[in-house]
C-alpha positions as a Python dict, from the first residue, in 0.01 Angstrom:
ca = {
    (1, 'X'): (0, 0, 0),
    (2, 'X'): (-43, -247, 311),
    (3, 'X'): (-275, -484, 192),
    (4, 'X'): (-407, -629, -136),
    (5, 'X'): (-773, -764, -124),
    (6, 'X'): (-812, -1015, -330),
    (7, 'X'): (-1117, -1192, -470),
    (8, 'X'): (-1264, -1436, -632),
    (9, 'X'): (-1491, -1463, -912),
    (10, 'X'): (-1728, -1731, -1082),
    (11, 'X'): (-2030, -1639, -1223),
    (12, 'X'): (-2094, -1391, -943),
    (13, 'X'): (-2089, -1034, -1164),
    (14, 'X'): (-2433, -1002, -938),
    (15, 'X'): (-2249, -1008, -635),
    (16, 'X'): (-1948, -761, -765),
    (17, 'X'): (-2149, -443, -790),
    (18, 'X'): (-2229, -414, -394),
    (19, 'X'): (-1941, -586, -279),
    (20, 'X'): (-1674, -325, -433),
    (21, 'X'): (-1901, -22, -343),
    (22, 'X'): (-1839, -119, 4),
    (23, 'X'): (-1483, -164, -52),
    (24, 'X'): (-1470, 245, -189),
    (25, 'X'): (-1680, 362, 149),
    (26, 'X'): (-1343, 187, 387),
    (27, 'X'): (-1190, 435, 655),
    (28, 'X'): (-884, 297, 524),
    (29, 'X'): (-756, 341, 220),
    (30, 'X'): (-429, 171, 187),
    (31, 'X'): (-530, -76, -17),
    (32, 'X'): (-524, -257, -341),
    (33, 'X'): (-773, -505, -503),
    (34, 'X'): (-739, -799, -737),
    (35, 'X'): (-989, -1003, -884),
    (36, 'X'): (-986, -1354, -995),
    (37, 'X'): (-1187, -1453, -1245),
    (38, 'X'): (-1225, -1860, -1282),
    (39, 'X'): (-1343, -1846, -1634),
    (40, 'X'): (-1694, -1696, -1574),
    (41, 'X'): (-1950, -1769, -1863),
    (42, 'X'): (-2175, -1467, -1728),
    (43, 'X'): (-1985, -1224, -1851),
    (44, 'X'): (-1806, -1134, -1547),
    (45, 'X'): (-1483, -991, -1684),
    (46, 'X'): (-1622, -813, -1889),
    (47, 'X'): (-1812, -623, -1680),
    (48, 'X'): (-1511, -597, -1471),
    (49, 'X'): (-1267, -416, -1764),
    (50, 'X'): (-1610, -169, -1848),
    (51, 'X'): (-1706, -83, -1502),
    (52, 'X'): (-1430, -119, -1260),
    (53, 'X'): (-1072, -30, -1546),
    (54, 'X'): (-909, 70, -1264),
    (55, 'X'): (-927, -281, -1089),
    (56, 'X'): (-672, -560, -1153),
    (57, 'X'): (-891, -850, -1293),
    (58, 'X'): (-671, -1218, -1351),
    (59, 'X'): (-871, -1364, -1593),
    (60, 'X'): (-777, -1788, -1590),
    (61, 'X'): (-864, -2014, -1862),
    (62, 'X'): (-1070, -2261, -1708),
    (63, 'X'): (-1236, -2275, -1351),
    (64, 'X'): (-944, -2411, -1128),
    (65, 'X'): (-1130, -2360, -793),
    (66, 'X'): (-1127, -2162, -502),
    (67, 'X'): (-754, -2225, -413),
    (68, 'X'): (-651, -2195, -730),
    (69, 'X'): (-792, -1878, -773),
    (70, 'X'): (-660, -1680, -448),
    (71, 'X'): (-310, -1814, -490),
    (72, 'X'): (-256, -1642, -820),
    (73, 'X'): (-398, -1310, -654),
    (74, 'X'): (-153, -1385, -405),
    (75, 'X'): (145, -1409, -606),
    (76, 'X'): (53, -1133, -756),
    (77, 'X'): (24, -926, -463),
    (78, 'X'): (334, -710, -354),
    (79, 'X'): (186, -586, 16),
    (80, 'X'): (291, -737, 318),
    (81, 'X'): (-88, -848, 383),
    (82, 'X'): (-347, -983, 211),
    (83, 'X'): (-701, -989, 259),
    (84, 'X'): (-913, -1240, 74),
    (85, 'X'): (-1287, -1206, 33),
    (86, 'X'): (-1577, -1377, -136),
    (87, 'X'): (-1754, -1189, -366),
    (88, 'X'): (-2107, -1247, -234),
    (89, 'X'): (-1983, -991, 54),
    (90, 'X'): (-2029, -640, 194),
    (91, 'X'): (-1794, -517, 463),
    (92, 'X'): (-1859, -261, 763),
    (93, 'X'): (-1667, 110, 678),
    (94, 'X'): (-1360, -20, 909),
    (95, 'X'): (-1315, -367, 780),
    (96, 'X'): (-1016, -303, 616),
    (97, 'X'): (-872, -77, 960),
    (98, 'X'): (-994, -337, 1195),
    (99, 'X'): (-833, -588, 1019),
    (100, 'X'): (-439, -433, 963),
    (101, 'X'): (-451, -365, 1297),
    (102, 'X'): (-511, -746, 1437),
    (103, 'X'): (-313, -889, 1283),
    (104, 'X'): (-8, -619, 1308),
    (105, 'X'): (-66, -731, 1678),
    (106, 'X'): (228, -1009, 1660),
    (107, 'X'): (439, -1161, 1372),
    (108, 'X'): (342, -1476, 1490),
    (109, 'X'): (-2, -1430, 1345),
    (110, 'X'): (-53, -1591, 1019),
    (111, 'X'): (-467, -1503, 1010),
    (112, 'X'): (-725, -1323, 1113),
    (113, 'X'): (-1084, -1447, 1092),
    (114, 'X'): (-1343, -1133, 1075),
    (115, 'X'): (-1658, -1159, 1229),
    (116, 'X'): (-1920, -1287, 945),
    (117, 'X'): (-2269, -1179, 947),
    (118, 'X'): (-2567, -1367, 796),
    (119, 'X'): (-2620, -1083, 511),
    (120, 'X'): (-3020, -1181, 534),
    (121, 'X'): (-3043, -1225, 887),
    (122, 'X'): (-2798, -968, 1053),
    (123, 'X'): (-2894, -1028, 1348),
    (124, 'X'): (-2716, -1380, 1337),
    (125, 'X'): (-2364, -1515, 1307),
    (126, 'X'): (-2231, -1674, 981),
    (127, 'X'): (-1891, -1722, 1142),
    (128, 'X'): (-1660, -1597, 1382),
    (129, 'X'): (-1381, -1814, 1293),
    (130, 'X'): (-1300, -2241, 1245),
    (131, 'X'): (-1235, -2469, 1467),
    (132, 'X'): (-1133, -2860, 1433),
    (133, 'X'): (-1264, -3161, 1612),
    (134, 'X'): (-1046, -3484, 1693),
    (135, 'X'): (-1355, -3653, 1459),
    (136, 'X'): (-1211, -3431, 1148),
    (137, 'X'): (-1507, -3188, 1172),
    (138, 'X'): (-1496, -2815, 1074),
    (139, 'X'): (-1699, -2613, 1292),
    (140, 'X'): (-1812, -2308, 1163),
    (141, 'X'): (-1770, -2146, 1515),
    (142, 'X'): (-2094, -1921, 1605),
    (143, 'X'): (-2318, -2019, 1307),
    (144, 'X'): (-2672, -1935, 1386),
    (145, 'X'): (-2601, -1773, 1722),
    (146, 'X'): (-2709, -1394, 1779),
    (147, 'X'): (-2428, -1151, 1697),
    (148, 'X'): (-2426, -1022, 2036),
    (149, 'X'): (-2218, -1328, 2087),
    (150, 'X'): (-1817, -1341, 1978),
    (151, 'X'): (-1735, -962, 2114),
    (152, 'X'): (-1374, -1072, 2231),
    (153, 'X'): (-1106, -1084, 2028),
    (154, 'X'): (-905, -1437, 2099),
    (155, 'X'): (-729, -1741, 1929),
    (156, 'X'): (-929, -1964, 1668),
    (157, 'X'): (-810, -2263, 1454),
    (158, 'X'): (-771, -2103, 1128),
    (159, 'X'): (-987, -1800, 986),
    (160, 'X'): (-1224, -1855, 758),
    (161, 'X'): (-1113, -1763, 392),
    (162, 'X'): (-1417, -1578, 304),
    (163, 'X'): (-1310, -1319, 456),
    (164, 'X'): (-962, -1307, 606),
    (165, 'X'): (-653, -1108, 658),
    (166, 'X'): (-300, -1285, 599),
    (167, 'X'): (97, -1236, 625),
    (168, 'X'): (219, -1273, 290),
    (169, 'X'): (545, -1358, 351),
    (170, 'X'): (421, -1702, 570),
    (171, 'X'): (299, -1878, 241),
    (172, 'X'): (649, -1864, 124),
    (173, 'X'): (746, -2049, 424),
    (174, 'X'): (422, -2272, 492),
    (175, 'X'): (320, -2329, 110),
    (176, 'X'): (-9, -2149, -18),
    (177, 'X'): (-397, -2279, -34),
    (178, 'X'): (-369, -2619, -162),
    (179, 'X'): (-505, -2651, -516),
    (180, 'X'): (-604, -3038, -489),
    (181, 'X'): (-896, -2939, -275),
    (182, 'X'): (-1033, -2738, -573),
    (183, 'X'): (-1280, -2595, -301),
    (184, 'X'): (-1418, -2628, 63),
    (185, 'X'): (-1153, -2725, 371),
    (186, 'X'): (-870, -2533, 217),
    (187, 'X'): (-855, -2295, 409),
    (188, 'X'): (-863, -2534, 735),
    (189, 'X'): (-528, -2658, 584),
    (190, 'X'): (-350, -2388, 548),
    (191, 'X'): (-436, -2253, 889),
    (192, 'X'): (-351, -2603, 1055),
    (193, 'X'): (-27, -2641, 865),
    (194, 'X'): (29, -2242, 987),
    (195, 'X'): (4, -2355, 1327),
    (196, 'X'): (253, -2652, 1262),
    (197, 'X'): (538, -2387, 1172),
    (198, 'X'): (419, -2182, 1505),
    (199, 'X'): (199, -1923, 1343),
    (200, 'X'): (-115, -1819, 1526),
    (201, 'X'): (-455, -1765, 1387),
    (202, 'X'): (-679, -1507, 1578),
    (203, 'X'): (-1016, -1379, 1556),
    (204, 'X'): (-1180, -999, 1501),
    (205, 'X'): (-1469, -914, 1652),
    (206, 'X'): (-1487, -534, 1515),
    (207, 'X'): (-1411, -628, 1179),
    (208, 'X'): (-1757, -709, 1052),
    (209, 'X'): (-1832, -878, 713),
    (210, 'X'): (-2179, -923, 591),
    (211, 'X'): (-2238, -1289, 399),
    (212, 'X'): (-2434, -1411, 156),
    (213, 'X'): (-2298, -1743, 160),
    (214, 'X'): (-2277, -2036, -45),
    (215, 'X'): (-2310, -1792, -342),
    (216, 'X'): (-2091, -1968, -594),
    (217, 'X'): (-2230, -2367, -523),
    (218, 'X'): (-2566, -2234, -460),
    (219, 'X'): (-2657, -2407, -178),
    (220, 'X'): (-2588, -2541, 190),
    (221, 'X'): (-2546, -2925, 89),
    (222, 'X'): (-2525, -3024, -298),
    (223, 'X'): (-2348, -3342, -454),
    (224, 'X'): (-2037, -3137, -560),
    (225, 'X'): (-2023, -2941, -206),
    (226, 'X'): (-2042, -3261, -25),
    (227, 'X'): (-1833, -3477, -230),
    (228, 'X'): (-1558, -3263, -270),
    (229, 'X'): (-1543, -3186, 113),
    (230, 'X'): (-1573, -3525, 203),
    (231, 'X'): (-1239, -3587, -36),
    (232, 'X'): (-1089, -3319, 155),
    (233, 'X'): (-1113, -3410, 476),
    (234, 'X'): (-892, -3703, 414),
    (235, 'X'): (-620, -3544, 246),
    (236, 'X'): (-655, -3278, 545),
    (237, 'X'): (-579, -3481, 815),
    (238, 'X'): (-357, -3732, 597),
    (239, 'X'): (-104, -3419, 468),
    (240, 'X'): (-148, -3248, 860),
    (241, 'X'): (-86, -3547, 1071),
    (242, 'X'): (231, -3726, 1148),
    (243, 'X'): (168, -4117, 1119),
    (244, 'X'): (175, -4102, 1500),
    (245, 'X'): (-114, -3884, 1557),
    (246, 'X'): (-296, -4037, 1256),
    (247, 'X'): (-276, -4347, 1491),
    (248, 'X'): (-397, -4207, 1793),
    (249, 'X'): (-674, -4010, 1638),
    (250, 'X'): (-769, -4287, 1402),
    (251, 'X'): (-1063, -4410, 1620),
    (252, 'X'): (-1247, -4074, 1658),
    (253, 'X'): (-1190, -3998, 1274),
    (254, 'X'): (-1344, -4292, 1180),
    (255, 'X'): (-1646, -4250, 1376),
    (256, 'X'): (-1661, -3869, 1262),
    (257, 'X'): (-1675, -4013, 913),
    (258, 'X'): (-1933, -4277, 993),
    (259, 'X'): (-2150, -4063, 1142),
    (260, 'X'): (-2149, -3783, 842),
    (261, 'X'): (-2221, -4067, 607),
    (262, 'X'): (-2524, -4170, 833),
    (263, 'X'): (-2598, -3787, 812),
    (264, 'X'): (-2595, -3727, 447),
    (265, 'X'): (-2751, -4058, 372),
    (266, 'X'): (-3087, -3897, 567),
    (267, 'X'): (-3080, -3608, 383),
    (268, 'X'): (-3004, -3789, 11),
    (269, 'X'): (-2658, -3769, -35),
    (270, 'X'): (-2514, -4061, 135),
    (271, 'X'): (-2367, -4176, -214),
    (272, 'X'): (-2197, -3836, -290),
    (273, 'X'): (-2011, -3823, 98),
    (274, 'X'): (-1915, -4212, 29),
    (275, 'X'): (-1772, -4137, -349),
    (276, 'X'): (-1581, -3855, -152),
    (277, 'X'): (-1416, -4073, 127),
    (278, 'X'): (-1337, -4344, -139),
    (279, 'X'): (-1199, -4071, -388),
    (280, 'X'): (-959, -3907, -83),
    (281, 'X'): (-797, -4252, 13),
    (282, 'X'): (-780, -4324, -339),
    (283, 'X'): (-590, -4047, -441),
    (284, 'X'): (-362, -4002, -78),
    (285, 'X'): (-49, -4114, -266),
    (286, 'X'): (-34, -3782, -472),
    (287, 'X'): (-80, -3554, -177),
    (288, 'X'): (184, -3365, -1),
    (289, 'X'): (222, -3422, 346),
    (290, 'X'): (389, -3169, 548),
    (291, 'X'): (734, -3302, 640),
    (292, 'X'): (789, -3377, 1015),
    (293, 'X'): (1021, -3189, 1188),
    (294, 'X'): (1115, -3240, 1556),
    (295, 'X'): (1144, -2893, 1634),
    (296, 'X'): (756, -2867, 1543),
    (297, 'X'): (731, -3148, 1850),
    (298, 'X'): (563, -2864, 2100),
    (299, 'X'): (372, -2764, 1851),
    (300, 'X'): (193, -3084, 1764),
    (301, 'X'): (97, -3171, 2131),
    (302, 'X'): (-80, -2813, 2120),
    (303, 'X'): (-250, -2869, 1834),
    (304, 'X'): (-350, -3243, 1956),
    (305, 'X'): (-480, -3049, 2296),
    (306, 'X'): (-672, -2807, 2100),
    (307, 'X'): (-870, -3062, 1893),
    (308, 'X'): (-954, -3245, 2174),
    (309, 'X'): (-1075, -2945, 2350),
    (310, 'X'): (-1292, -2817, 2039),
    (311, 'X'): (-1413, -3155, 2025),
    (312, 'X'): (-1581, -3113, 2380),
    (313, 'X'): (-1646, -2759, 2268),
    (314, 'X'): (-1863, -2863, 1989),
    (315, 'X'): (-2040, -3131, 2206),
    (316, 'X'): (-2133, -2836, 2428),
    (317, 'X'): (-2246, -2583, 2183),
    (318, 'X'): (-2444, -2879, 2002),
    (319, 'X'): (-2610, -2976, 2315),
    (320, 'X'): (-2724, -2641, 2367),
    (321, 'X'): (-2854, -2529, 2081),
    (322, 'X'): (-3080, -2892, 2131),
    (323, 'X'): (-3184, -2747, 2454),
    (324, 'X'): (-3268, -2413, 2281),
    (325, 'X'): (-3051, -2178, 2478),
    (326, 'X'): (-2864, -1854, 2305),
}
């Protein structure tokens, strides 16, 4: 076996049924899957066991979160990649193909991002990969635009978790998804601390995944969505960021937060994105920060040049969709 896929679970034995059959229908069939079940109350695992025996279902004793969840199907993986997948998903016939053979392009990839399709409105983007903004932003890169767009396989950020390919062997050398986050940002994190050791994350365009989204929260924006990824984005750039660069940045990162509080506020949760901020600097002094290392100098002043570059990418793509253009 090559790669594991692993996914998971809560509350989403709905999802399971359509998401697996595509799985079965893959040109490639070097693969494993392991699902993670975060204590579903719907009856989830058992469905699993009856339906699916053959399947490796991780049953945990209490909902631990996203990160949580993928790590353990990590560990438990033995492949030297691993794909991880939401559950609310259905992937093209060569997802699985399209995927091994990106990211067996270089062993300085760490990711791939597939190309995520809005599963209700295929003719439209859900992603095609992250980027980050010097204001601490995560741009969902191509939401909303028409999937003609994104054709051209090239460097991202990080990938997008939902439904990514990655080098196993990395996390022992990077660390894995953080589990403080719980859920939302994570997977930001681990792609910006990949890119701190050197790693590369890249983009698909052939592999084609087709997204529900927000099938687990339930929504776009809710109080525990935007809470917890307001928390997030301060131990992001806090654990990411050498003091130095927390300096420089400090001006734009502070405005990026001001102006998402002014943003939620309009739409009714103002309180939840302050209780998030105030929660993240709060609780900075039991996060990890990844340790400085003067060899990682280069790659620092990259990643500094890429923010500021996806910051006037954003400004660009946000203008235009203002000005209605495709």
């Amino acid at each position: 076996m090559q790669v594991t896929i692993v996914i998971p679970n809560y509350n989403g034995k709905h999802f399971m049924k359509p998401c697996l059959e595509s799985l079965d229908r893959q040109t490639c069939k070097d693969f494993e899957i392991i699902v993670v079940d975060n204590a579903s109350s719907d009856g989830s695992i058992e469905y699993m066991k009856e339906t699916y025996p053959d399947i490796h279902c991780i049953g945990l004793d209490k909902n631990y979160g996203f990160s949580r969840a993928v790590n353990e199907g990590i560990r438990a993986s033995r492949t030297p990649y691993v794909i991880l997948l939401n559950n609310d998903t259905t992937v093209d016939p060569h997802y699985v193909e399209e995927m091994l053979k990106a990211i067996r392009k270089s062993k300085r990839i760490f990711s791939v991002s597939s190309k995520m399709v809005q599963m209700y409105h295929p003719e439209l983007i859900d992603s095609a990969g992250d980027l980050y903004t010097l204001m601490g932003w995560g741009v969902c890169r191509g939401t909303g635009r028409p999937v003609s767009n994104y054709t051209q396989p090239d460097e991202i950020f990080t990938a997008c978790a939902g439904a990514a390919i990655y080098r196993r062997s990395a996390f022992e050398k990077i660390g894995y998804f953080d589990e403080s986050h719980f859920a939302y940002l994570e997977d930001i994190d681990v792609g910006y601390r990949a890119k701190i050791y050197g790693y590369k994350n890249m983009y698909c365009p052939t592999a084609l995944v087709y997204h529900v989204g927000s099938g687990t929260s339930g929504s776009k924006y809710n109080s525990f969505k935007v809470k917890l990824s307001a928390r997030n984005s301060v131990y992001l750039n806090y654990k990411n960021m050498p003091l130095a660069q927390l300096i420089l940045n400090f001006i734009p990162l502070a405005l990026g937060w001001l102006v998402k509080s002014i943003f939620f506020m309009k739409i009714g949760f103002g309180k939840d994105y302050r209780e998030g901020l105030k929660e993240g600097f709060q609780t900075l002094s039991r996060q990890k920060k990844v340790p400085f290392r003067l060899r990682h100098l280069g790659n620092y002043i990259k990643i500094e040049l890429e923010l500021i570059a996806h910051t006037f990418a954003y400004a660009k793509d946000w203008f235009s969709r203002k000005l209605g253009h495709k």
